[in-house]
C-alpha positions in Angstrom: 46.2 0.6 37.1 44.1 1.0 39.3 45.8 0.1 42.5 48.7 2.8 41.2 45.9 5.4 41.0 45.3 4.4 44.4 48.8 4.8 45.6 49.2 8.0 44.6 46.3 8.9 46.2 48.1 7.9 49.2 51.4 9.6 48.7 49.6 12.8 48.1 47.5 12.7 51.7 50.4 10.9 54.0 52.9 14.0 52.5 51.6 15.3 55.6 54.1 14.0 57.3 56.6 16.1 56.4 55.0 18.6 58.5 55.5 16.7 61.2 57.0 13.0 61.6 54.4 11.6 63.7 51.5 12.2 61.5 52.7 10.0 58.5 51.2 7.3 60.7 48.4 9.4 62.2 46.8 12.0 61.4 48.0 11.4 57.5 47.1 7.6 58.1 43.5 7.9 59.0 42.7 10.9 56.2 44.7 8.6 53.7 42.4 5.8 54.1 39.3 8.0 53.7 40.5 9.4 50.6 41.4 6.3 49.0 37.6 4.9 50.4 35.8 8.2 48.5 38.3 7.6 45.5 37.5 3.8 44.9 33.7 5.5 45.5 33.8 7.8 42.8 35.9 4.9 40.3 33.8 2.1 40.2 30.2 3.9 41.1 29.0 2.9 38.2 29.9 -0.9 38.6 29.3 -1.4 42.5 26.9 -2.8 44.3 24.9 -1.0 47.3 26.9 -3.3 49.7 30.1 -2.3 48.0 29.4 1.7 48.7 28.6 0.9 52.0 31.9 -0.2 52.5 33.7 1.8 50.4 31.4 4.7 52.9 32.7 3.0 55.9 36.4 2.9 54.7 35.8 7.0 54.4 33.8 6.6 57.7 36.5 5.2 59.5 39.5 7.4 58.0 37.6 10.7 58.8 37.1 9.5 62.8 40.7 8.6 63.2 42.0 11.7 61.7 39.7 14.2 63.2 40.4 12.1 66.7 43.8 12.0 66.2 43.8 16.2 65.9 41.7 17.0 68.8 44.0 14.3 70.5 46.9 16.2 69.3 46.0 20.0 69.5 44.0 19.9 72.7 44.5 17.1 74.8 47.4 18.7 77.0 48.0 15.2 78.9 48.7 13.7 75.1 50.8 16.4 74.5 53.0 16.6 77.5 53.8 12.6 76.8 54.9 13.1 72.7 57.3 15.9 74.1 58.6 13.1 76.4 58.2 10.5 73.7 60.2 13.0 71.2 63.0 11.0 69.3 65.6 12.2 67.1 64.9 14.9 63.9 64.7 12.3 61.1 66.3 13.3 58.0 64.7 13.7 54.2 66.0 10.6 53.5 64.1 8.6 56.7 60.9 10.5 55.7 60.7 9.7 51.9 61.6 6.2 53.2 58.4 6.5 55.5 56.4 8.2 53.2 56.7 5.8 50.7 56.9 2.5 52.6 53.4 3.7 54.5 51.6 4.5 51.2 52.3 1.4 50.2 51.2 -0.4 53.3 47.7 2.0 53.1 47.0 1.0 50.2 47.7 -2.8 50.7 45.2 -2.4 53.8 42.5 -1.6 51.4 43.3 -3.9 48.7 40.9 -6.8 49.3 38.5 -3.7 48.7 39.6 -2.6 45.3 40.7 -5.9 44.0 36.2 -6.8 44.3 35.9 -4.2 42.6 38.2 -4.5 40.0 37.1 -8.2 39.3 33.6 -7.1 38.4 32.3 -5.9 41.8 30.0 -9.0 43.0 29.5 -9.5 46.2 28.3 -13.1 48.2 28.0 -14.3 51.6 31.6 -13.2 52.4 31.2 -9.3 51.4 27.8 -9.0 53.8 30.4 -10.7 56.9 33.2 -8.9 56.0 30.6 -5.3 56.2 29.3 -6.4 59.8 32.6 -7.0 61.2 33.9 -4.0 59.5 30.9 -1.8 61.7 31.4 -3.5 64.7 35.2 -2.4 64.6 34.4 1.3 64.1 31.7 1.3 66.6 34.0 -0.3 69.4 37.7 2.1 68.4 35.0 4.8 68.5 33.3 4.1 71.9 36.8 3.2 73.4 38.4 6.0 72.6 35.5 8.6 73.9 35.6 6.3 77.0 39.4 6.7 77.0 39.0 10.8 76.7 36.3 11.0 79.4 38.4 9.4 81.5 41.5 11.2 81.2 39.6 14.4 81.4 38.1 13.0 84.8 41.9 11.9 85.8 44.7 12.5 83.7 46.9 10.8 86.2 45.1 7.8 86.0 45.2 4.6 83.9 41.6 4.0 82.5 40.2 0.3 83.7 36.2 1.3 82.9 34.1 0.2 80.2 35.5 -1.6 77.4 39.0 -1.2 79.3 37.4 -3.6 82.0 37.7 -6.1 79.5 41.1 -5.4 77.3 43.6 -3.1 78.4 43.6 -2.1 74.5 40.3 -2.3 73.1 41.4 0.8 70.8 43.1 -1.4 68.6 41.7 -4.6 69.2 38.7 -2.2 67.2 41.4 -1.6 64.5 41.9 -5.4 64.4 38.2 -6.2 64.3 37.7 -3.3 61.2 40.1 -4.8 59.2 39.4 -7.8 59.7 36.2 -7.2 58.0 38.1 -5.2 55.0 40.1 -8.8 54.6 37.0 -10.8 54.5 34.9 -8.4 52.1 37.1 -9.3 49.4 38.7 -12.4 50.4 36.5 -14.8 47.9 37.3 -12.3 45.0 41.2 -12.5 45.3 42.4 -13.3 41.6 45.8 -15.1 41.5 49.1 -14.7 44.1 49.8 -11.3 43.6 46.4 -10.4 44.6 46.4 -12.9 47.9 50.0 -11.5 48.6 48.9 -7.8 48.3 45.7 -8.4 50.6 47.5 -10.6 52.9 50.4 -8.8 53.5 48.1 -5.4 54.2 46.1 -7.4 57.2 49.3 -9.1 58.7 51.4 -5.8 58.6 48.0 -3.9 60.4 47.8 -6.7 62.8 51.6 -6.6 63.5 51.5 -3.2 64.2 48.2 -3.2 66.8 49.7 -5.8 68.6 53.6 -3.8 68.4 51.5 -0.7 69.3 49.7 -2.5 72.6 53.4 -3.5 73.9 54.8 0.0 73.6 52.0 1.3 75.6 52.4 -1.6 78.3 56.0 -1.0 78.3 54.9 3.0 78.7 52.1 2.2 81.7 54.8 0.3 83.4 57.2 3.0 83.8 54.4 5.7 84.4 52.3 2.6 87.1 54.1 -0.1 87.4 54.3 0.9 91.3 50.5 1.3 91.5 49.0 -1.2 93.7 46.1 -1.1 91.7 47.7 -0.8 88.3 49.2 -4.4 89.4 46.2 -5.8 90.3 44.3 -4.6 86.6 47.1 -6.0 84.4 47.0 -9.1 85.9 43.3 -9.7 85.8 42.5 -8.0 82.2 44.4 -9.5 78.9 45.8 -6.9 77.2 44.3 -7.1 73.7 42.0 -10.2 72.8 39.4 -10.9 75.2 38.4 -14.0 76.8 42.2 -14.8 76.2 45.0 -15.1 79.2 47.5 -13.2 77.5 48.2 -10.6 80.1 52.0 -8.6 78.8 53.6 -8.4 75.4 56.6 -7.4 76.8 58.2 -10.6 76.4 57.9 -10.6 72.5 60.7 -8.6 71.5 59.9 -9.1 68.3 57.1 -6.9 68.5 59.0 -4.4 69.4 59.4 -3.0 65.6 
């Protein structure tokens, strides 16, 4: 029940999207996931511990950063702007949009899962709930410095791929952050999975949000190669900083075409 109540939490915020396309997995993405953290808040207050609303506070945390992020990105950045009009597909019809509206509910709400399923089998938390809150920070704190890093930079030189700061050590440290976050959401309710449904629920949320950072990071390689790929310098970053995991010699995703969904 409530995982439904959840969901249609997250049908009513990602209808954004039929404003504009795009923001079913943006803008309507990050709000969705800070509604459904206040919502799971304002549920189960009564039966959480103070662990538990902190991460219910950091799933609202999160959801409001992206989404505000995402609309400065959108409405002001005019470098971000210029490259959707070029990045423009197709109009998508009612049918593609209900289909996206409803498959990315779904997928929000099976990000957040481990969450509500704790809390739904009596709210406890062990060892397991304090690693999964840490790691859960630590992925806000680096999307959030990566991304003002990235801004800066672009303000500084739009023209220019950013190689400074956390982008000195992954090309996408952006969502290697979003990895990191969830992550954490996994492992906070890992050890209070009840049954397969529950482990195919929470499972299926972090592989599709993994899939999708490391799709995301070979669509902007394969973008940065047409816009640098003659650059000198652009040659000489990609080849000496992994593209998403640090410490790690991957270098190009190109070659997994099945990321390219």
């Amino acid at each position: 029940m409530q995982y439904l109540v959840m969901f249609f939490i997250a049908l009513l915020i990602t209808s954004i999207g039929f404003r504009k396309y795009n923001w079913f997995f943006g803008i309507g993405y990050g709000f969705t996931i800070a509604a459904v953290g206040l919502a799971m808040l304002a549920f189960f207050r009564r039966y959480m511990s103070n662990l538990i609303l902190c991460i219910c506070l950091l799933l609202f945390v999160y959801g409001v950063r992206l989404g505000v992020y995402l609309i400065i990105r959108e409405f002001q950045m005019s470098s971000y702007i210029e490259a959707m009009k070029k990045r423009a597909g197709p109009n998508h019809g009612i049918v593609m949009k209900i289909v996206t509206w409803l498959s990315c509910s779904l997928i929000y709400t099976l990000q957040v899962s481990p969450v509500l399923f704790r809390l739904s089998n009596g709210g406890t938390t062990d060892i397991m709930t304090v690693v999964g809150a840490v790691i859960m920070v630590c992925g806000i704190v680096l999307e959030t410095v990566s991304d003002l890093q990235k801004s800066l930079a672009k303000k500084k030189d739009p023209e220019r791929f950013v190689s400074t700061g956390l982008y000195g050590i992954v090309r996408c440290p952006n969502y290697l952050g979003e990895i990191i976050f969830w992550t954490g959401v996994f492992l906070s309710g890992v050890t209070a999975l009840r049954g397969p449904v529950q482990w195919l629920f929470a499972v299926a949320g972090y592989v599709i949000i993994v899939y999708t950072m490391f799709s995301g990071a070979r669509r902007l390689e394969l973008r940065q190669n047409d816009k640098y790929g003659e650059n000198p310098q652009y040659q000489r970053y990609v080849k000496r900083v992994p593209i998403l995991l640090p410490f790690i010699p991957l270098y190009s995703l190109v070659p997994f075409s099945f990321l390219a969904g």
